[in-house]
N, C-alpha and C positions, 0 to 999 in steps of 0.2 A: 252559259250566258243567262239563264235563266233563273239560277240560283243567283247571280251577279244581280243581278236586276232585282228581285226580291230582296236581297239585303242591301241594296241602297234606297229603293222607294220607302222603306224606314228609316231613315233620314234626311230625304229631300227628295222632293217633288219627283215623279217618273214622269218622263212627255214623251211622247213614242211618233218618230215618223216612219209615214210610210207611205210608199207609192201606190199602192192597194186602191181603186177608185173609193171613192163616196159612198155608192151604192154599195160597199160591202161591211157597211161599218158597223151595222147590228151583230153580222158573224165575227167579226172582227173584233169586236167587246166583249162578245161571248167566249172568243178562244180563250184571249184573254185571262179573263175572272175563272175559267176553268182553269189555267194553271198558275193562279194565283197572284197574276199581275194586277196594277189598281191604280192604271196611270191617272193623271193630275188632268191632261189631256193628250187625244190623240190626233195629230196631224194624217190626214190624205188626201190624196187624188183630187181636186174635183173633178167631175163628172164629163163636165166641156174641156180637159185637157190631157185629153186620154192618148194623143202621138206626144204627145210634150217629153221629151227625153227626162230622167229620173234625177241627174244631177240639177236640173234647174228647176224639178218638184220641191225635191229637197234644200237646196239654197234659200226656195222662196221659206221653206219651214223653218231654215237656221236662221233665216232673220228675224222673224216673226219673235222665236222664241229665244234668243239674243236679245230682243226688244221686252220682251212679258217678266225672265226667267232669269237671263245674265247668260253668260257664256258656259254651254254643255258642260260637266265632267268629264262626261266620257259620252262614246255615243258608239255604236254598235250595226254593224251594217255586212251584207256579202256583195254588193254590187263593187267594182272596181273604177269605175266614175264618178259613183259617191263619193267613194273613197280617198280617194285625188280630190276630187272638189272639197273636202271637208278639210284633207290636208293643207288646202292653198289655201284656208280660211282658219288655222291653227287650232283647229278642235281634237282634242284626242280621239283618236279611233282605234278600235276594236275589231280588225277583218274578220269575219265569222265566213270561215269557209264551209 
């Protein structure tokens, strides 16, 4: 997924969500740029919504960047609620077990 991800941010914008809180977004940038990712922006957590189940973290992310960006390519995830949710919203998805 990683090499996937690298060679499409060379062609358009990477946006990266993630459930990950707020507060981890320093390490979070850091993994990141260590393995060579260079996203455009990255979507997480806020802070005050930390019981918030992850398909509706997420939703609120797929709107947003539906709204900035247009509709995903592809879009990459291991949760299985995502995943459903992303499906009932016609995004391609990429199960990463």
């Amino acid at each position: 997924m990683m090499l996937v991800a690298i060679a499409l941010q060379a062609e358009r914008p990477l946006v990266i969500s993630t459930a990950r809180p707020e507060f981890l977004r320093e390490v979070t940038e850091l993994w990141l740029a260590k393995h060579g990712l260079m996203p455009k922006q990255i979507y997480m957590r806020p802070n005050d919504r930390e019981g918030v189940p992850d398909p509706e973290i997420k939703l609120a992310h797929l709107r947003d960047i539906q709204k900035r960006y247009g509709q995903p390519l592809v879009w990459a995830d291991d949760n299985d609620a995502n995943i459903e949710m992303l499906r009932e919203n016609n995004v391609p998805v990429i199960h990463v077990k």
